[in-house]
BALOBA-1460 file (C-alpha; in Angstrom, 3 decimals):
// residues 297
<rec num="1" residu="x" x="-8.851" y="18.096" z="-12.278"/>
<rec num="2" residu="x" x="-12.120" y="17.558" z="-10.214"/>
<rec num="3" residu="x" x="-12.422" y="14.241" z="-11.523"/>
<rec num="4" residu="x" x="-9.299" y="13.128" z="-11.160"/>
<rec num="5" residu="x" x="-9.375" y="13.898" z="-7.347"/>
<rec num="6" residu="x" x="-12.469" y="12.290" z="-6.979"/>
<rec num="7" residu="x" x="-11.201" y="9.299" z="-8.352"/>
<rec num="8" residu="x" x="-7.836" y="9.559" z="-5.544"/>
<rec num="9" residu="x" x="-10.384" y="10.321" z="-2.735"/>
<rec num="10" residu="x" x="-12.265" y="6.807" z="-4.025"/>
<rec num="11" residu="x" x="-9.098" y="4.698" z="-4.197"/>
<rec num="12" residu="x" x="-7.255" y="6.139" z="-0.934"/>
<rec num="13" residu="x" x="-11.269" y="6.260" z="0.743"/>
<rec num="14" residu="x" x="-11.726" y="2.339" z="-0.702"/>
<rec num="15" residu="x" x="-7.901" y="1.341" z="0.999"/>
<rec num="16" residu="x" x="-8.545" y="3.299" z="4.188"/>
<rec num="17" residu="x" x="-11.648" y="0.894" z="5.024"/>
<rec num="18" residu="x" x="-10.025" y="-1.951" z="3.679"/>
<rec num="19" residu="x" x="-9.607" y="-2.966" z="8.236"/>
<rec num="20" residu="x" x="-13.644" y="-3.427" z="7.775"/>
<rec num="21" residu="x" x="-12.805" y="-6.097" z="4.977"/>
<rec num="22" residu="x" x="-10.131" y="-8.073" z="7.002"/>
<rec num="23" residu="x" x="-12.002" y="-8.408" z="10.044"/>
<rec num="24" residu="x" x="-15.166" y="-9.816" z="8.130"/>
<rec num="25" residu="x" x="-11.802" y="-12.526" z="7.535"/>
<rec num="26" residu="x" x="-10.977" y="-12.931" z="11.261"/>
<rec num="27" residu="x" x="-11.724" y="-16.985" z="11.256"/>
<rec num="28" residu="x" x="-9.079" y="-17.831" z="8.137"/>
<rec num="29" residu="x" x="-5.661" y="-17.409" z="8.786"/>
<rec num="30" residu="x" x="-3.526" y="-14.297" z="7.446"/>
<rec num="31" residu="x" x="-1.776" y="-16.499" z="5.228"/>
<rec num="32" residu="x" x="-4.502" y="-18.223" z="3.146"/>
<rec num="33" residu="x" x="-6.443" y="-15.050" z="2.807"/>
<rec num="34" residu="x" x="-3.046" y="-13.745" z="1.136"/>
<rec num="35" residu="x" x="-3.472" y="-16.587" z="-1.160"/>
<rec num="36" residu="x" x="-6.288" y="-16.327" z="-1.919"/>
<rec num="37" residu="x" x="-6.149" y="-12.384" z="-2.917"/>
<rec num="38" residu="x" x="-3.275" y="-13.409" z="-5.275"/>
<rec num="39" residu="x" x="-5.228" y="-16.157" z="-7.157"/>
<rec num="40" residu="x" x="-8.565" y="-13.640" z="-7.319"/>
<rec num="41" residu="x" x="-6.499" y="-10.514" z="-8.128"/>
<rec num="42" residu="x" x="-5.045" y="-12.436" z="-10.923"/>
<rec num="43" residu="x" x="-7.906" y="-13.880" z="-12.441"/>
<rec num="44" residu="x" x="-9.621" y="-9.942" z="-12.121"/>
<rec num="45" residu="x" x="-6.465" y="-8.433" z="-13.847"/>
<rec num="46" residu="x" x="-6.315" y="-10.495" z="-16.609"/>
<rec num="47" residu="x" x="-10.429" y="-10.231" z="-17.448"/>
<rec num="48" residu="x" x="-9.406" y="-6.349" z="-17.184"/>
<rec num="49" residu="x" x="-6.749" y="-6.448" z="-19.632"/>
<rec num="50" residu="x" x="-8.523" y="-8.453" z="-22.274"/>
<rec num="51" residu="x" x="-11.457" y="-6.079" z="-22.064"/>
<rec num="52" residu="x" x="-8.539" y="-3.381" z="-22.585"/>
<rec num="53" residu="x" x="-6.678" y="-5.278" z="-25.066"/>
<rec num="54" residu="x" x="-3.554" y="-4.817" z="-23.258"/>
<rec num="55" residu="x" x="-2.034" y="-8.340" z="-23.477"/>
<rec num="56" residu="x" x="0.705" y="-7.630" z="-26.076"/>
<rec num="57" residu="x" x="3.441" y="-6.926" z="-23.443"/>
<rec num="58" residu="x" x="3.205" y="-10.495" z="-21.436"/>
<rec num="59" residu="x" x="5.650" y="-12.207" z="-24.197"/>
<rec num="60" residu="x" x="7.964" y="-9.613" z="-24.373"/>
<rec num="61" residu="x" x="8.129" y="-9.489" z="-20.258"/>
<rec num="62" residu="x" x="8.376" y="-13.608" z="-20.356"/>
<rec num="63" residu="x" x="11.597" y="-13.143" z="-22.519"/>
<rec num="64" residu="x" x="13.202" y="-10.121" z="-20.163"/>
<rec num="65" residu="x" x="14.975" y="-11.272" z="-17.354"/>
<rec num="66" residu="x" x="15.774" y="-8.405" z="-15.599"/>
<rec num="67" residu="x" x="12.224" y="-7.599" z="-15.573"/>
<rec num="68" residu="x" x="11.117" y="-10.996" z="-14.214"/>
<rec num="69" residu="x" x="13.615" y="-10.166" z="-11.303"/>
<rec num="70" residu="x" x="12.834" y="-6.405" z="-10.908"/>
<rec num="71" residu="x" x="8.757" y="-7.527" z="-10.989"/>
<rec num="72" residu="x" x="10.269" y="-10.802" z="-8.784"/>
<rec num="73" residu="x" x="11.247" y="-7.774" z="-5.685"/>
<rec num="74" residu="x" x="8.597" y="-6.132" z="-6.035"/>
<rec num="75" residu="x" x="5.793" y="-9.262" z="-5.919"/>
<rec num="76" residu="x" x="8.026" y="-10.345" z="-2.453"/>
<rec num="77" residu="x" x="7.631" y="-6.918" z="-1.249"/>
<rec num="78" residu="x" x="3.841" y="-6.184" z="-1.598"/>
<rec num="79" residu="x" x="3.234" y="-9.958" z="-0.820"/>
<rec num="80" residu="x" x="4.778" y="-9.184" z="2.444"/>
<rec num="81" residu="x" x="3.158" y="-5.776" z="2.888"/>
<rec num="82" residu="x" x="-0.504" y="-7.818" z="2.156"/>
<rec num="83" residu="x" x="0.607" y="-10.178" z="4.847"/>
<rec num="84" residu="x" x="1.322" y="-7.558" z="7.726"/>
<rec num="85" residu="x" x="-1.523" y="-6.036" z="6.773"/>
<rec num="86" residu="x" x="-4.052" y="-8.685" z="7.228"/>
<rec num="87" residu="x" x="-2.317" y="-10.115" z="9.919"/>
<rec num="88" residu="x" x="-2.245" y="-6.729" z="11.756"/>
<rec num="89" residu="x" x="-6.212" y="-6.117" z="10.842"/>
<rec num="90" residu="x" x="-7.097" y="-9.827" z="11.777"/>
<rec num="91" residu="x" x="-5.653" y="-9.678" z="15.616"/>
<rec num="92" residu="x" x="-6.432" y="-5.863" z="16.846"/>
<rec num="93" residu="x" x="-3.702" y="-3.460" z="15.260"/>
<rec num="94" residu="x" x="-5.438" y="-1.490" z="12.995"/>
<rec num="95" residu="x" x="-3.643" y="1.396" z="14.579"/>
<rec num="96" residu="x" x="-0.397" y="-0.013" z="14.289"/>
<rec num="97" residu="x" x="-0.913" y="-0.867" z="10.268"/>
<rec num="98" residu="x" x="-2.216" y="2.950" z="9.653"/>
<rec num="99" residu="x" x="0.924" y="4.146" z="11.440"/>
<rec num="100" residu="x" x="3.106" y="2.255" z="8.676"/>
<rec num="101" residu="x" x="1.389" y="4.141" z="5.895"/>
<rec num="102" residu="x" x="1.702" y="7.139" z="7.056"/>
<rec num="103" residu="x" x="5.253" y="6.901" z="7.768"/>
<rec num="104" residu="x" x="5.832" y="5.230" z="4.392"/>
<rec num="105" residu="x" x="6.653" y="8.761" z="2.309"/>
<rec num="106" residu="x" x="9.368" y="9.729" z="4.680"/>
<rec num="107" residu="x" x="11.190" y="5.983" z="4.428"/>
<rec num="108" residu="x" x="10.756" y="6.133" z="0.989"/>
<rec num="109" residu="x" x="12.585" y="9.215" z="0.998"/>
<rec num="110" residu="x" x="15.270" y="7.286" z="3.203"/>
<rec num="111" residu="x" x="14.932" y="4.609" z="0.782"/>
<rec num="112" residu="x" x="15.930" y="6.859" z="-2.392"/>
<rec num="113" residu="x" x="18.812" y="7.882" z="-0.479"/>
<rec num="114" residu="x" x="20.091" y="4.640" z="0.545"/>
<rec num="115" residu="x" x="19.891" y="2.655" z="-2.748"/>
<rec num="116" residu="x" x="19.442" y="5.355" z="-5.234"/>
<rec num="117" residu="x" x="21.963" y="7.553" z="-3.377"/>
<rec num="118" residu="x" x="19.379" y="10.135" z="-3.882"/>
<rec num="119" residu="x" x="19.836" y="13.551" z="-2.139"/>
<rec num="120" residu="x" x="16.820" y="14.719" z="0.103"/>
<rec num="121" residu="x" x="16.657" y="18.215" z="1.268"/>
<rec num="122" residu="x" x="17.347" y="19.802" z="4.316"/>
<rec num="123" residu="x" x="13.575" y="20.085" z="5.067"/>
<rec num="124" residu="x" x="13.174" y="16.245" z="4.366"/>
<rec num="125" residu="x" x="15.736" y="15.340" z="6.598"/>
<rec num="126" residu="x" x="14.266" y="17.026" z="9.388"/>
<rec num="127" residu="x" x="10.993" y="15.819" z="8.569"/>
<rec num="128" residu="x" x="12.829" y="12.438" z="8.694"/>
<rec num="129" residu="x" x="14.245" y="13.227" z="12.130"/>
<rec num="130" residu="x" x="10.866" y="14.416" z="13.929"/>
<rec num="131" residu="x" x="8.749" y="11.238" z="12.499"/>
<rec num="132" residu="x" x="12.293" y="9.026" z="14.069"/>
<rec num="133" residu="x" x="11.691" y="10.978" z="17.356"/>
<rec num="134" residu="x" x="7.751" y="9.876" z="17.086"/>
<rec num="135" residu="x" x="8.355" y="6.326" z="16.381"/>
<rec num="136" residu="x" x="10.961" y="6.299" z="19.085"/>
<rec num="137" residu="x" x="8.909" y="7.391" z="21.492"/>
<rec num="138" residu="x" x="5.531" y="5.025" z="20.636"/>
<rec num="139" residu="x" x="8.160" y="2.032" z="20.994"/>
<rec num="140" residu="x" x="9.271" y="3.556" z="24.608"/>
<rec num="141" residu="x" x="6.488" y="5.582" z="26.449"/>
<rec num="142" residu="x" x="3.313" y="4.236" z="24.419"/>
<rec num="143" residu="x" x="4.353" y="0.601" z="24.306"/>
<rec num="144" residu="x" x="6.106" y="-2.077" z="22.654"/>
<rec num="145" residu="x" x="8.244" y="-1.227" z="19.561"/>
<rec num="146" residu="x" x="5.611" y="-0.669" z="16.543"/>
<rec num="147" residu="x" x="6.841" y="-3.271" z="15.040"/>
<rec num="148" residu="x" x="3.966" y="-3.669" z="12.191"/>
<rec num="149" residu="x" x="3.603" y="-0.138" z="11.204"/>
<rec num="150" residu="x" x="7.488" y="-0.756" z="10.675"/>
<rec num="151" residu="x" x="7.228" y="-3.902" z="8.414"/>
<rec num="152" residu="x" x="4.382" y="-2.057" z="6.383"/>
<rec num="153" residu="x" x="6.364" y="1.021" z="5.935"/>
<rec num="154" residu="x" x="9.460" y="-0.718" z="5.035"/>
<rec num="155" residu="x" x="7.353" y="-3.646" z="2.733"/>
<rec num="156" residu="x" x="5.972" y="-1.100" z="1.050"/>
<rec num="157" residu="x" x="8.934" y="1.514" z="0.275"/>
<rec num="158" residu="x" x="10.847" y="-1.365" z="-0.631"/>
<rec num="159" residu="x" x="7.802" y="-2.039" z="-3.250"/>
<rec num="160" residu="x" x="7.858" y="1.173" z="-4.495"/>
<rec num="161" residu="x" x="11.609" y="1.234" z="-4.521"/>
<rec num="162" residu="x" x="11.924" y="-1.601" z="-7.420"/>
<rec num="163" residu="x" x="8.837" y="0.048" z="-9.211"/>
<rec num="164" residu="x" x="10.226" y="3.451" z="-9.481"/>
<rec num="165" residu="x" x="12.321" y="2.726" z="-12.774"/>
<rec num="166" residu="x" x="9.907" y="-0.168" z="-13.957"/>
<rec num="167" residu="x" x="8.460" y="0.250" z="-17.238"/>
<rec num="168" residu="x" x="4.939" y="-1.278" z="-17.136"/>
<rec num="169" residu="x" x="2.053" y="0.408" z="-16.082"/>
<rec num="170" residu="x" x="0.312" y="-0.191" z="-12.858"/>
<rec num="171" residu="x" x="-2.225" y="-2.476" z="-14.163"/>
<rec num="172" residu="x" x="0.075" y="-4.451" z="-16.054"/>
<rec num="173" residu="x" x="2.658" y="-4.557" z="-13.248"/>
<rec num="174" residu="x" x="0.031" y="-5.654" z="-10.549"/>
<rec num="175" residu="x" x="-0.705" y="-8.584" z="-13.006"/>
<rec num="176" residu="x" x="2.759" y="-9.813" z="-13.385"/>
<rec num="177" residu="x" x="3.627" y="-9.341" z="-9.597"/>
<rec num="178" residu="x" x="0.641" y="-11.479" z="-9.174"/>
<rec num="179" residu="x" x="1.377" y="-14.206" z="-12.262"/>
<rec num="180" residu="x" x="4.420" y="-14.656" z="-10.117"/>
<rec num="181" residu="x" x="3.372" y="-14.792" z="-7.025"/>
<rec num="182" residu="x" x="0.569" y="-17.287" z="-8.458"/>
<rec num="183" residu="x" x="1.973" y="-20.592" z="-8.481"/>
<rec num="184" residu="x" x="2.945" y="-20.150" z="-4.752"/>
<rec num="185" residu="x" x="-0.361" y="-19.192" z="-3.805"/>
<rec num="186" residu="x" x="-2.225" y="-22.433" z="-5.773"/>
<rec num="187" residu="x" x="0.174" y="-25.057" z="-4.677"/>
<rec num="188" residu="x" x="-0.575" y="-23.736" z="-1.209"/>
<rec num="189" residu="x" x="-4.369" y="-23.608" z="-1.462"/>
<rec num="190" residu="x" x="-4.163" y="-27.097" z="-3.304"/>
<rec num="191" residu="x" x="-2.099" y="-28.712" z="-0.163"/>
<rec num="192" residu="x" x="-5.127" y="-27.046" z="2.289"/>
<rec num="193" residu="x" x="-7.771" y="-28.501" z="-0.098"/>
<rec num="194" residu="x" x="-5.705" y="-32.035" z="0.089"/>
<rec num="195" residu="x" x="-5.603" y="-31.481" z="4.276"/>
<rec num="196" residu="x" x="-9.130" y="-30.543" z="3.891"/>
<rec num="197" residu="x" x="-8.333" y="-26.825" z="5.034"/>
<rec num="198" residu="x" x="-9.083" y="-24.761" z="2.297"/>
<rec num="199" residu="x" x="-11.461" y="-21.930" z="3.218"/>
<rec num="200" residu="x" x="-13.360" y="-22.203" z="0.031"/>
<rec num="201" residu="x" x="-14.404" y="-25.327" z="0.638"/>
<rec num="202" residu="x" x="-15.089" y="-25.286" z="4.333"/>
<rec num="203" residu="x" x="-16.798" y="-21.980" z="4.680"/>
<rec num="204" residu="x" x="-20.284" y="-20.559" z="4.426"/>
<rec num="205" residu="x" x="-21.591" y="-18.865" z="1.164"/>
<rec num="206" residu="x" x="-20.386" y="-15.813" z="3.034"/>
<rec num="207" residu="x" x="-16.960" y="-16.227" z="3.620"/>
<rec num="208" residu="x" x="-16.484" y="-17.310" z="0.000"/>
<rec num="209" residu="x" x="-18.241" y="-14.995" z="-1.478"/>
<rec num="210" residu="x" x="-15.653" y="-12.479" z="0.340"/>
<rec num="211" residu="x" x="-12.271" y="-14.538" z="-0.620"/>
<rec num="212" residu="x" x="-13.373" y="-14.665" z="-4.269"/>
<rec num="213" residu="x" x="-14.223" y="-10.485" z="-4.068"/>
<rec num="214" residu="x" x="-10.493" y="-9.681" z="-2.442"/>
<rec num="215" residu="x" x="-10.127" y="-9.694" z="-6.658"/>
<rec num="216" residu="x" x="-11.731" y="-6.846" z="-7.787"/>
<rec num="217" residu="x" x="-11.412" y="-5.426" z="-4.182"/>
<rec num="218" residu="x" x="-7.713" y="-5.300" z="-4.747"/>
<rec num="219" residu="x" x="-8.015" y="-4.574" z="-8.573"/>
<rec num="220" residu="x" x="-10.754" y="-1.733" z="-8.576"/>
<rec num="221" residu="x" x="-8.798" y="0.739" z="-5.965"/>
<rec num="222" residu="x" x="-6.123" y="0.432" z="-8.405"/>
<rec num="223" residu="x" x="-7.863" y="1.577" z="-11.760"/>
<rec num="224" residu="x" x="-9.024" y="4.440" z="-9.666"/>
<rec num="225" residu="x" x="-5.217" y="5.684" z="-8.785"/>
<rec num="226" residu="x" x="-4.319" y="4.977" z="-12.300"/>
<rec num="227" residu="x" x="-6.894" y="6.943" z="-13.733"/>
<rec num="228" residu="x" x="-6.196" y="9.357" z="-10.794"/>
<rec num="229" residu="x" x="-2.525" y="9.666" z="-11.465"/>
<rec num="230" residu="x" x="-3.520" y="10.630" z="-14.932"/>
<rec num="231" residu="x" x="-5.384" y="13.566" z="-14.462"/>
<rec num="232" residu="x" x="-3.829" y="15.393" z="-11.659"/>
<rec num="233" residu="x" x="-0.446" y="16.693" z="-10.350"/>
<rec num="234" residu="x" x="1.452" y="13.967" z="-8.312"/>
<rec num="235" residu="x" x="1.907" y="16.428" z="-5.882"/>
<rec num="236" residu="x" x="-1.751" y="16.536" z="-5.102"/>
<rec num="237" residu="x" x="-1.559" y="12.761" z="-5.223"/>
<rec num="238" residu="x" x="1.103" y="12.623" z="-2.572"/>
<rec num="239" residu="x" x="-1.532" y="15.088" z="-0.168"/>
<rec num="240" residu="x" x="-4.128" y="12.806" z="-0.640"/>
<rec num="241" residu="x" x="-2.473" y="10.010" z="0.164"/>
<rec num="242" residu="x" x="-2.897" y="10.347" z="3.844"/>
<rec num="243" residu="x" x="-6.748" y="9.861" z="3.739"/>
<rec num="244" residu="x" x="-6.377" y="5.887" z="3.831"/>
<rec num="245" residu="x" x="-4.098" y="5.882" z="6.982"/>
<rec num="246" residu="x" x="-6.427" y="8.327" z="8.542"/>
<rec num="247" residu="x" x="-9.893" y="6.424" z="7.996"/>
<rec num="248" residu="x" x="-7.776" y="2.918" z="9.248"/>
<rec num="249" residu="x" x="-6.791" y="5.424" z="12.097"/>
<rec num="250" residu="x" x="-10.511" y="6.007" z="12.879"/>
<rec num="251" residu="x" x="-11.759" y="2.613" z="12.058"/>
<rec num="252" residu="x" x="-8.816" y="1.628" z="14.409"/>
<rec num="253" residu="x" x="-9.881" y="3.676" z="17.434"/>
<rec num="254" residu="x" x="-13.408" y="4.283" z="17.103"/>
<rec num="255" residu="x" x="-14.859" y="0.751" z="15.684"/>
<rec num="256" residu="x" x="-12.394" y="-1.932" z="16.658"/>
<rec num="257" residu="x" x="-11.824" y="-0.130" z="20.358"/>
<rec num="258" residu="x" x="-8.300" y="-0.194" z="20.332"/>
<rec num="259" residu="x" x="-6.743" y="1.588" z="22.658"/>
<rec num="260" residu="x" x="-5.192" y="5.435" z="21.928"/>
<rec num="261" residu="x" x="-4.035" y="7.333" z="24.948"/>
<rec num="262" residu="x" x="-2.203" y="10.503" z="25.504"/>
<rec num="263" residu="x" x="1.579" y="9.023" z="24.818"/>
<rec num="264" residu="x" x="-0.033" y="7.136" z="21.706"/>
<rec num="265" residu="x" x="-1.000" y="11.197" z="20.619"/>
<rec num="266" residu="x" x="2.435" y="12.625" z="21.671"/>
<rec num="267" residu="x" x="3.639" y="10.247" z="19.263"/>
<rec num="268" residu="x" x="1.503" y="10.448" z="16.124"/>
<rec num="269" residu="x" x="1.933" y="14.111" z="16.820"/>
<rec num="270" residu="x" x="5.058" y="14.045" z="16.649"/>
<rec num="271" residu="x" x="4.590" y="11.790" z="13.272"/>
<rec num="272" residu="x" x="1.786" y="13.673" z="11.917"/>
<rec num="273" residu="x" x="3.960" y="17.431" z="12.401"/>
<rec num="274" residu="x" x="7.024" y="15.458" z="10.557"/>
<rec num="275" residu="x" x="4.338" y="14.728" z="7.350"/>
<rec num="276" residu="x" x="2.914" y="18.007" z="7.703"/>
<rec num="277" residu="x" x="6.274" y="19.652" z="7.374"/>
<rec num="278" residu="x" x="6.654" y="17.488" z="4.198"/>
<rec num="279" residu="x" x="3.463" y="17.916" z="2.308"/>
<rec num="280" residu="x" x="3.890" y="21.405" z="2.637"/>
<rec num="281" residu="x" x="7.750" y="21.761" z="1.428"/>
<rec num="282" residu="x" x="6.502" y="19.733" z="-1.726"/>
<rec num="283" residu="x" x="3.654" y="22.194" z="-1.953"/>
<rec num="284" residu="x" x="5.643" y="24.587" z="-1.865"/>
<rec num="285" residu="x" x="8.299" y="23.160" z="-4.608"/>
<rec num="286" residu="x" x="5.781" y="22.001" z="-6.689"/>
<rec num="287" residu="x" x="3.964" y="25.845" z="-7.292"/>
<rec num="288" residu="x" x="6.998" y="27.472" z="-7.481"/>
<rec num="289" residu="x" x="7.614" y="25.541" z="-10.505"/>
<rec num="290" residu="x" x="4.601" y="25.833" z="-12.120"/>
<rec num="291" residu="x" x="5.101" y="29.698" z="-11.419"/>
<rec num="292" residu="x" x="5.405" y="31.389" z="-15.277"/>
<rec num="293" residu="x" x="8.867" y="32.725" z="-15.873"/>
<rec num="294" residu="x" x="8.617" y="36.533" z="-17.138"/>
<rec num="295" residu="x" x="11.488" y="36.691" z="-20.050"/>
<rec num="296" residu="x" x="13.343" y="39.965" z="-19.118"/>
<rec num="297" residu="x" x="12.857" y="42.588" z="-21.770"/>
């Protein structure tokens, strides 16, 4: 158990300061850094795999349609999740981006009802309703619509919509999502190189040195939750979840400056009371039914 969470606490600690990353990225556009994580987290996934040995599955996945479309979903949805993300981090809305992840769990539950026609429980829906009532009220009292958080929340329940029945593991799965994505993202960096825009070319020893390590960056978070999801309860997953949008929360507030006044806190409140209300009924669940059943005698 112990190791398991501290492997969580390092992936969701190592996504949560991912802002600090970005904003080292501020002088390439959104875009090309997207590229350029998809070319570098492909090249990192498939050294990982060979080292595992874990290459058998590619030619039965080339020869599975369905799979190639399922995996086709979910590479558009995390592609655009990546994009909001760095976008968001690159011009001041670090806030905005940890709002979407911490609303994520309840549209996900939305989500599963929608398209799975999935039943949540009473409890959910409410927790549903108070997180709609925060989000309302950020887009009217605190502001413009959130907008990003939004996009991120719905980007990434979408992504975790189409992986929910998919049968490769998450390695595997991040390395096909990417092998898709792949010839998109070289094409594009090849027609900057031709314009003589490619950041890898144009760019200090520094900024290269950080394109190329969005690889392992990207890849290294996720052996963590693997190994993570292994060894303890998904329950206690879910819980721990909400470290990464709290550090961007801080990193948002306290190192980029941005601004968080009192209708910003009515709001995440509001958000934050909705989340609490459903961590705890799937607390709850989950140790009543790990309780031991006494056989009547």
């Amino acid at each position: 158990m112990k190791p398991g969470i501290a492997f969580a606490l390092l992936a969701y600690g190592a996504w949560g300061v991912f802002p600090l990353y970005f904003r080292l990225l501020r002088s390439i556009p959104a875009f090309e850094v997207l590229m350029h994580r998809v070319v570098w987290s492909l090249v990192v996934m498939t050294l990982v795999l060979a080292a595992l040995r874990r290459g058998r599955w590619i030619i039965d996945a080339a020869r599975d349609g369905r799979l190639l479309t399922r995996y086709g979903i979910s590479a558009l949805s995390i592609a655009i999740n990546w994009f909001a993300y760095i976008w968001s981090v690159q011009n001041g809305h670090v806030v905005d981006a940890s709002l979407g992840y911490f609303i994520t769990p309840l549209f996900s539950v939305l989500a599963g009802r929608l398209v799975l026609d999935e039943r949540p429980r009473p409890v959910q829906w409410t927790a549903i309703a108070i997180a709609s009532c925060g989000v309302v009220w950020l887009g009217v009292a605190a502001g413009p619509v959130p907008w990003i958080g939004l996009v991120i929340a719905t980007s990434f329940s979408a992504y975790g919509l189409a992986k929910k029945t998919a049968p490769l593991g998450a390695l595997e799965g991040l390395a096909l999502e990417t092998a898709l994505l792949f010839p998109i993202a070289i094409c594009a960096l090849l027609w900057l190189a031709s314009r003589g825009q490619n950041a890898l070319e144009t760019s200090g020893a520094s900024l290269r040195l950080l394109l190329i390590a969005s690889g392992p960056l990207t890849a290294l978070p996720l052996v963590l939750f693997a190994a993570a999801a292994r060894r303890i309860p998904l329950t206690t997953l879910g819980l721990l979840q909400y470290v990464s949008p709290t550090l961007q929360l801080v990193i948002g507030v306290l190192v980029v400056g941005e601004p968080f006044g009192v209708a910003a806190m009515v709001g995440y409140a509001l958000i934050w009371s909705a989340l609490a209300l459903y961590a705890g009924e799937s607390l709850w669940r989950a140790r009543r039914s790990s309780e031991p059943v006494m056989a009547l005698r």
